[in-house]
Structures are given as structure tokens and as C-alpha cells.
N, C-alpha and C positions, 0 to 999 in steps of 0.2 A: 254758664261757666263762672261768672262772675260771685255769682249767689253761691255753689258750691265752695269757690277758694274762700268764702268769709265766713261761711259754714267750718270750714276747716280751720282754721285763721282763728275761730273763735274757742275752739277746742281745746286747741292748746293754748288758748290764753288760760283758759277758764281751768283748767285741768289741775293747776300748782294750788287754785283754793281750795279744791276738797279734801287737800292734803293738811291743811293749818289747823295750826291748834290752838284752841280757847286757852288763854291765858288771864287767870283771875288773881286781881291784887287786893288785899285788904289792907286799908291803914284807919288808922285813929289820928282823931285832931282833935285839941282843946280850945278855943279862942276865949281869951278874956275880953269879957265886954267893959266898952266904956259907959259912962254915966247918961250919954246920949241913945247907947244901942236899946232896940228891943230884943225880945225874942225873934222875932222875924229875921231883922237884920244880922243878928248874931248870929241865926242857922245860914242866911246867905252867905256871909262871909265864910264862917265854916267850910260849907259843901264846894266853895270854890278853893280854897287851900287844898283841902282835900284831895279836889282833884290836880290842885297843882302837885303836889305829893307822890300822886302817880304818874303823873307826865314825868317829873322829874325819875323816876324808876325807871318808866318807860324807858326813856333814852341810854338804858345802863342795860337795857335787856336784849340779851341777842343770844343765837343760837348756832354753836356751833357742830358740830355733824364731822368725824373721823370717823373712816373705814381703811383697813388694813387686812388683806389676802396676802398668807404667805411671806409674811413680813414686808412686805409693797407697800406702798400709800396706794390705795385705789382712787378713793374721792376723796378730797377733803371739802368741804362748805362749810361758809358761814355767814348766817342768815339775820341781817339786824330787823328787828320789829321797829315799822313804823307804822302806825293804828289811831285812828281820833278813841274816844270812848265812845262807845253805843250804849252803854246802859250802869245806870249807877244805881245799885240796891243800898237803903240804909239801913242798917240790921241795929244798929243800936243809935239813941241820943239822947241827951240830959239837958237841962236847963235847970241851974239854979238859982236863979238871979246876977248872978256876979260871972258866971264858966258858961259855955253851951260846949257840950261832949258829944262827938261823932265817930262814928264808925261807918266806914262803907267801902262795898265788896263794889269793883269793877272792874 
């Protein structure tokens, strides 16, 4: 009995994620490097702004969801994202000696 209620229990936990949806952010960062930075360190810095960039988006992203029958409010929701990043693509970067240029999709 035990095993079936957690079986169940677990259904409808699980049920609300096959409903979510991928949400992709793309931003751009420059970092100016100092006379100390390498290339390395200048991409490091970079790709963590970056992703502070989107965290700071993240927290401005939510979703809201009105339904109206008949002129009624039937449902209203609204649904804030909150998410780590799983995957960061970098589709473009530069290095000139003095700027590192980054783009990336997460």
C-alpha cells in the first residue's frame, strides 16, 4: 500500500515538469582587460558575468497565464522561474589583446 501511495505521490509531483518550457537567454559581454590579465583569465571573468547577466534576467522572468470564459476570470496564474543554468553554449568570442568579446546562449 505503502509503495502504490509513493507511486502516486510521485505523479503528480512529476506531472507540472513535462509541462515547462526551455527558456533560452542570449547576452553579449565585453571585459576590458587589465595589464595583468591573460587570455584565460579574461575569458574567465567574462563567462562568469555573463552568466551573472542572466541570473540577473532570470530573476525579472516570470510567467504569467490569464484565462477568461464568458467574461469570468476562470484561472489566473503566475508562475516565477526559478532555475540554476545547466548549459551554457558560446556561439561567438574575441580576443584582442586589450577587450575579450563573448556571447552566449543559455
Amino acid at each position: 500500500m505503502q509503495i502504490f501511495l509513493a507511486v502516486i505521490l510521485n505523479i503528480f509531483l512529476f506531472a507540472g515538469l513535462s509541462h515547462a518550457e526551455k527558456v533560452t537567454f542570449v547576452k553579449e559581454y565585453t571585459y576590458q582587460a587589465s595589464e595583468i590579465d591573460s587570455k584565460v583569465t579574461a575569458r574567465a571573468i567574462a563567462v562568469e558575468q555573463v552568466k551573472r547577466l542572466v541570473l540577473e534576467e532570470l530573476g525579472t522572468y516570470l510567467l504569467a497565464e490569464t484565462e477568461v470564459k464568458d467574461f469570468r476570470l476562470t484561472k489566473d496564474r503566475v508562475v516565477i522561474l526559478t532555475a540554476g543554468i545547466v548549459q551554457t553554449e558560446i556561439s561567438n568570442e574575441k580576443w584582442d589583446g586589450e577587450r575579450y568579446y563573448l556571447k552566449a546562449r543559455i
